[in-house]
N, C-alpha and C positions, 0 to 999 in steps of 0.2 A: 586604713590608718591603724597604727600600734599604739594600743594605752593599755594603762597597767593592769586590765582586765585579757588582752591578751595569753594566748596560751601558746608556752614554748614547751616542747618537746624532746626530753632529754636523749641523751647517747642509750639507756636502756631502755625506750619507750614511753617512758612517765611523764605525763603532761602535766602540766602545772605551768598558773597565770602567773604574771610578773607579780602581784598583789600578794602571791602565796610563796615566793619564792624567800629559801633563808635568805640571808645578808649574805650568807657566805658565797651560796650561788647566785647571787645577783650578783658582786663585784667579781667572781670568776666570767661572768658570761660578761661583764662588760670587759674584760680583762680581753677573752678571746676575739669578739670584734673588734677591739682596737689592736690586736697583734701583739699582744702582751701578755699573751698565756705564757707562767713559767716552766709548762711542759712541753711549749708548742703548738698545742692546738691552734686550730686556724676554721675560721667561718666561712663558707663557699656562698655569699649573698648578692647580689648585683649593689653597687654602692647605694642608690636610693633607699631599696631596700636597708640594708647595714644602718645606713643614716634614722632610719625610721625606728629601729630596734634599739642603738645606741642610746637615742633621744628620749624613749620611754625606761628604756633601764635606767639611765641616770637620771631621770625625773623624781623614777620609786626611790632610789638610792638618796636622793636631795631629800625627801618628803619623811624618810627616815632616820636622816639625820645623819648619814653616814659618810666617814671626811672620803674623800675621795686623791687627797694630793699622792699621797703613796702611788696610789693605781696609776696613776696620769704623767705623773713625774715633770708637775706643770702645767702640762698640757691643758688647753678647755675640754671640759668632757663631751657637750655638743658642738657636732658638727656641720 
C-alpha cells in the first residue's frame, strides 16, 4: 500500500517520502501519472499501481490544502 510515508524516487536518484515532498513536486508528479505533464513526461506503472500513487499524492495534496482544479481540469483527482 502507498501512503504519504512512501518513498519516490526522483529522475536523479533522490528519494524522498510523499510527506517531504514540495508542493511543487507533489502536483508535478501528480501531473505526470495523470498524463498531464506540460513537458511530457509520462509514468511507466501497471494501472493498480498508478491508481495507488495517484490516490496517496492527492490525499497529501488534499491534507495541504492545495486547490487541485487547475491540475485536473475538472477531472476527480482519485481514481
Amino acid at each position: 500500500m502507498i501512503t504519504r510515508e512512501s518513498i519516490w524516487t526522483t529522475q536523479t536518484g533522490e528519494c524522498v517520502a510523499i510527506k517531504d515532498m514540495t508542493n511543487d513536486h507533489l502536483l508535478n508528479l501528480i501531473r505526470c501519472f495523470r498524463n498531464m505533464s506540460p513537458i511530457g513526461t509520462r509514468l511507466k506503472t501497471k494501472p493498480s499501481r498508478r491508481r495507488q500513487w495517484v490516490n496517496a499524492l492527492a490525499n497529501e495534496a488534499y491534507t495541504r490544502g492545495l486547490k487541485l482544479d487547475d491540475l485536473t481540469e475538472g477531472e476527480p483527482v482519485h481514481e
